[in-house]
N, C-alpha and C positions, 0 to 999 in steps of 0.2 A: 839341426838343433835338437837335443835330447830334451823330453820333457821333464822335469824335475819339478815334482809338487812344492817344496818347498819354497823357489821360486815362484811358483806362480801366485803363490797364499800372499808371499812379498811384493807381490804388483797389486794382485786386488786389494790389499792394504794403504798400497801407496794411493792405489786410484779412486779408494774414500775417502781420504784424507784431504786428495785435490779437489773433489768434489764438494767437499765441505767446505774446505777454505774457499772457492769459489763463489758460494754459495754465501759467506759470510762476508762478502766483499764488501768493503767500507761505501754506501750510498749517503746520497747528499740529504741532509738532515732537513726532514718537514719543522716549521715552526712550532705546530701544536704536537709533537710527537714526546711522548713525555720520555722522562731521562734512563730510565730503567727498561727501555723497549730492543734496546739495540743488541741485545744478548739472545740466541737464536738456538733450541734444544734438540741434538740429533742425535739419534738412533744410530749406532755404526756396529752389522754385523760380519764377522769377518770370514768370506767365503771359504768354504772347505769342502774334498773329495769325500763324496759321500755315496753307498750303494743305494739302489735304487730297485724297491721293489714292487713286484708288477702283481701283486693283490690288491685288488679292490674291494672294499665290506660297503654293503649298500642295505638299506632297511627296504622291505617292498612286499609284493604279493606275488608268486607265480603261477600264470596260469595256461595249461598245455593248450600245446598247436592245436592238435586234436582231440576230441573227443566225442561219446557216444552217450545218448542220453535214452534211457533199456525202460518201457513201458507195455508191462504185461497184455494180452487181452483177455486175459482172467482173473480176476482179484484174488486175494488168497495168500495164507502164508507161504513162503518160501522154506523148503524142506532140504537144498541142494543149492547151490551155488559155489561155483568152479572156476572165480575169474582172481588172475595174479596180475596184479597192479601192475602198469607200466608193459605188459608186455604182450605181442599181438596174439590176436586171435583168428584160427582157421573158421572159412565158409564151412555150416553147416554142424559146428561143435554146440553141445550144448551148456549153457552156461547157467542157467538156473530150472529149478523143477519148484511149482508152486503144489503143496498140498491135494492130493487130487484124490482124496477117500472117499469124496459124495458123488466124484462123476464116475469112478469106480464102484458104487452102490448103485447110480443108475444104469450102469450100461448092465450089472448082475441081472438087475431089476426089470430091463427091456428085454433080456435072453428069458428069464422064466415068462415072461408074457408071451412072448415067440413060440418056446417049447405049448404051453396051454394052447395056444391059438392055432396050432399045428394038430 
């Protein structure tokens, strides 16, 4: 059997139709059922070949598998930072440089007391 759409549009038509009439089938009359009840309102929509596509839009939040949560042990402003989103990083790279001009005056400052004390 060849499939031919047009044909089959003509059966799912016919087979709402049956359904309906089915469905509007003459029942034996309640006493109190008032005279304007017997009329029955249907929806009839007539199926057709339609593509189908495979995107989904969804509203949401996303939040990665992994991650790293980077707390200095020295406060200070950050003068260097070297990290590109999303993408790994090697053991032992360094990734950020915090401000370091006052422990650089002290370690000056520790060598001249060294040199005097020598």
């Amino acid at each position: 059997m060849q499939y031919r759409p047009r044909q089959s549009s003509q059966l799912l038509f016919l087979f709402a139709i049956l359904l309906f009439f089915s469905h509007c089938k003459s029942k034996p009359k309640e006493k109190n059922a008032p005279k304007g009840s017997q009329a029955v309102v249907v929806d009839v929509l007539i199926a057709e070949k339609e593509p189908v596509s495979n995107i989904v839009e969804a509203n949401g939040t996303v939040i990665a598998g992994e991650y790293v949560e980077l707390r200095p042990e020295v406060s200070g402003r950050l003068t260097y930072l070297n990290l590109a989103e999303g993408r790994p990083i090697a053991k032992g790279t360094v990734i950020a440089r915090v401000n370091d001009a006052d422990l650089r005056a002290q370690i000056s400052r520790s060598k001249v007391q060294l040199d005097l004390a020598k």
